[in-house]
N, C-alpha and C positions, 0 to 999 in steps of 0.2 A: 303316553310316550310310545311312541316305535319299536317296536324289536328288531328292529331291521333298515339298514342304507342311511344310521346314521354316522355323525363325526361326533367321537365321544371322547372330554378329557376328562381323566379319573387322577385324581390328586394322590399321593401316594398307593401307586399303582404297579410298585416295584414286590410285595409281598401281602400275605394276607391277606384280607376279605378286597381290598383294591386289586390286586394281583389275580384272585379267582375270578370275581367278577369282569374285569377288564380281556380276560383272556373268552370267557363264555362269550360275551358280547361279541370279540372278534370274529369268533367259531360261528355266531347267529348272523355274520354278514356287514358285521358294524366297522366303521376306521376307528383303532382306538389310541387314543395318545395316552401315555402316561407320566406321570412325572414323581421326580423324589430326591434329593441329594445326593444319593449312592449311584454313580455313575455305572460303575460295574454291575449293579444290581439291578438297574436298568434294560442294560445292555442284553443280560443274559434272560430276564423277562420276555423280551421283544424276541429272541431267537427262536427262529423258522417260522415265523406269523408277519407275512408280510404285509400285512394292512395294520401293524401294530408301529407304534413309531415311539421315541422316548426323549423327552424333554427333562432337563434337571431344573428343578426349581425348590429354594429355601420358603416356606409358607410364613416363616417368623421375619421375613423381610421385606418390607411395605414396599423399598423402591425395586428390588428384585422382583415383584409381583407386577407392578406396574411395565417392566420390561417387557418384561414372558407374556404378558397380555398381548401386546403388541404384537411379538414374534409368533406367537402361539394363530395369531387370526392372521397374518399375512403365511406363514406359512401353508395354515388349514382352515380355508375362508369359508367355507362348507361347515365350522365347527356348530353343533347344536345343541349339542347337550353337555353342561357341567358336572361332574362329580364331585361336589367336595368331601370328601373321605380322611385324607392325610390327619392325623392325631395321637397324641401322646398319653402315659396314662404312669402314673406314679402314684405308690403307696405314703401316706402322710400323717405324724402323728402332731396330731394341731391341737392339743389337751395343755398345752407349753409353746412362751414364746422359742420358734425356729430359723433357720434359713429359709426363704420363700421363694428360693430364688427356681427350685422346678416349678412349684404353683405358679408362677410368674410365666415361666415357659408353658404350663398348659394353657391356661389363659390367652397369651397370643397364637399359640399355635392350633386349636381349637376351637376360639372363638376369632378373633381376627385376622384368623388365618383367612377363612373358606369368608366372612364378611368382606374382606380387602379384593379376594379373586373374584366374588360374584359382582362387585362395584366395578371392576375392573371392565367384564365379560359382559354386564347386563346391557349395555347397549346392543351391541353385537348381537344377541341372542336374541334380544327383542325383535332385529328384522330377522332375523332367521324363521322359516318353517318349522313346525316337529320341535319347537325348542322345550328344552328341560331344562331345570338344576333339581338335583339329587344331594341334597345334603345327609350324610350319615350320621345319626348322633349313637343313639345305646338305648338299653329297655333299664339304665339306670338313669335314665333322664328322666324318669316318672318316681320310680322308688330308688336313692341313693345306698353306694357302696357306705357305708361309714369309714371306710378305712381307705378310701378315694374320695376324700369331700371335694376336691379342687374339680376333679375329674369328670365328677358325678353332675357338678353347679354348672359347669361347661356343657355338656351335653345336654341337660333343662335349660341353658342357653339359647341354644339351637336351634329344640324343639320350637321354642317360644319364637324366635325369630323366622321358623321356616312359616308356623299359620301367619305372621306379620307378611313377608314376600311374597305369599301364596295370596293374599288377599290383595296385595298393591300391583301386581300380577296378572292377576286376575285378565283370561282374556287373552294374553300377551307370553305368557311362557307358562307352562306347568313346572309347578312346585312342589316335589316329591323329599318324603320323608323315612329313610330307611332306620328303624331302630332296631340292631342286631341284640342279643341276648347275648351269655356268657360263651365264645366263639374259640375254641382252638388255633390259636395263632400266636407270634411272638410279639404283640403287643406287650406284654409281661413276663418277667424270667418266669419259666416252667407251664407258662399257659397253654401249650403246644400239645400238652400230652398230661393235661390237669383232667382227673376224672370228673363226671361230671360236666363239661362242658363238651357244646354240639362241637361234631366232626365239620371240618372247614368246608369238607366237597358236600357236605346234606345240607349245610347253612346255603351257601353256592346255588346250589342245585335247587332249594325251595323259594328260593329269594327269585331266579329268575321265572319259576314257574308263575309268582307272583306278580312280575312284571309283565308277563306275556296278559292278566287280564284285563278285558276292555270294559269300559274303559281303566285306564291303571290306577291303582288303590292312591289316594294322597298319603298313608302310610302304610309301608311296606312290613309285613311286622308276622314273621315266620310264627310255628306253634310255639317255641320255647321261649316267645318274647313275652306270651299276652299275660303271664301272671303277675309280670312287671306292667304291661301298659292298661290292663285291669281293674290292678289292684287299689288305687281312688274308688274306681264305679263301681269295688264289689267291698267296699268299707274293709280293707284286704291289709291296708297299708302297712299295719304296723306289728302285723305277724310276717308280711314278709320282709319287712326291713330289722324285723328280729333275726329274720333267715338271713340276710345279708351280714346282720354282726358277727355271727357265729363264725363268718367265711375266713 
């Protein structure tokens, strides 16, 4: 992938790990679109970066996605790179029949989401130069939260879906896989300022260093990820998903 002189949409790109990296990208020379429901929150993202532009779009809405596709490549025909990032993240005790109805929400917003936009997009990209999709799952896509199973199953979704597109692909776009670790941000009430988890600008800050190598990693996968995306290869599994229950 390019560091540089591309057109890059970042799917929830109003806050957080979309929001740092959307902003670095611009700063490296990139056009960046963003997009996310919060109009205001958009709005105020995008100020005084004028190669930054903002689109709102619902990722839980098939024919909304189908529009935005449209407007999205007639407005910025140049567009080459995909992010899908945009995702939710709920606590669940599933020990007892529940309401299912956030699982239900993660599920489309996580996995149908970023599936619906790159269906949408893959023509397009495919005649583009320099084309990417960067889909973002988590380094709980290899060893799950227990106490986010929905969460957890979505993002090993993803993973599995990104080596399926990277191979059909193949040739024709690069297929990049970013798994963050446990990240300071408002994904979660208190996550922001939760001990223990990487500061947002060093997560930011290692993740682009990572992109800058050539060629660029199929998985993007900072230090604080690898004990999660390890822990299979080093027979690891099940003392750190003991570490995960404790959390």
């Amino acid at each position: 992938m390019k560091t540089t002189g591309n057109t890059i949409l970042v799917t929830g790109g109003g806050s957080g790990i979309g929001l740092a990296l959307a902003q670095r990208w611009h700063d490296a020379g990139n056009h960046i679109i963003i997009t996310g429901r919060n109009a205001a929150k958009l709005d105020a993202a995008i100020a005084g970066r004028p190669n930054m532009s903002a689109m709102t779009l619902d990722v839980t809405d098939a024919a909304a996605i189908a529009a935005f596709a449209k407007e999205v490549v007639a407005r910025h025909p140049g567009l080459n790179v995909l992010v899908n990032n945009a995702g939710i993240m709920s606590s669940e005790d599933a020990s007892a029949k529940r309401d299912l109805t956030d699982a239900e929400a993660t599920v489309i917003t996580n996995i149908l989401g970023p599936i619906r936009l790159t269906d949408a997009l893959v023509d397009h990209l495919v005649a583009q130069d320099d084309a990417a999709i960067v889909n973002v799952t988590s380094g709980l896509a290899f060893v799950p939260l227990p106490k986010a199973p929905t969460y957890s199953a979505t993002k090993a979704a993803m993973h599995s879906y990104s080596v399926a597109l990277r191979t059909q692909l193949d040739g024709k776009v690069e297929v990049i896989e970013l798994a963050p670790p446990a990240v300071r941000t408002d994904l979660t009430p208190g996550q922001s300022t939760r001990e223990g988890y990487m500061p947002l600008d060093d997560f930011a800050d290692e993740v682009m260093a990572l992109f800058a190598q050539q060629p660029t990693p199929e998985e993007i996968l900072v230090q604080n990820v690898l004990p999660l995306r390890q822990a299979e290869a080093n027979g690891n599994v099940a003392t750190v998903l003991g570490m995960l229950a404790s959390l």
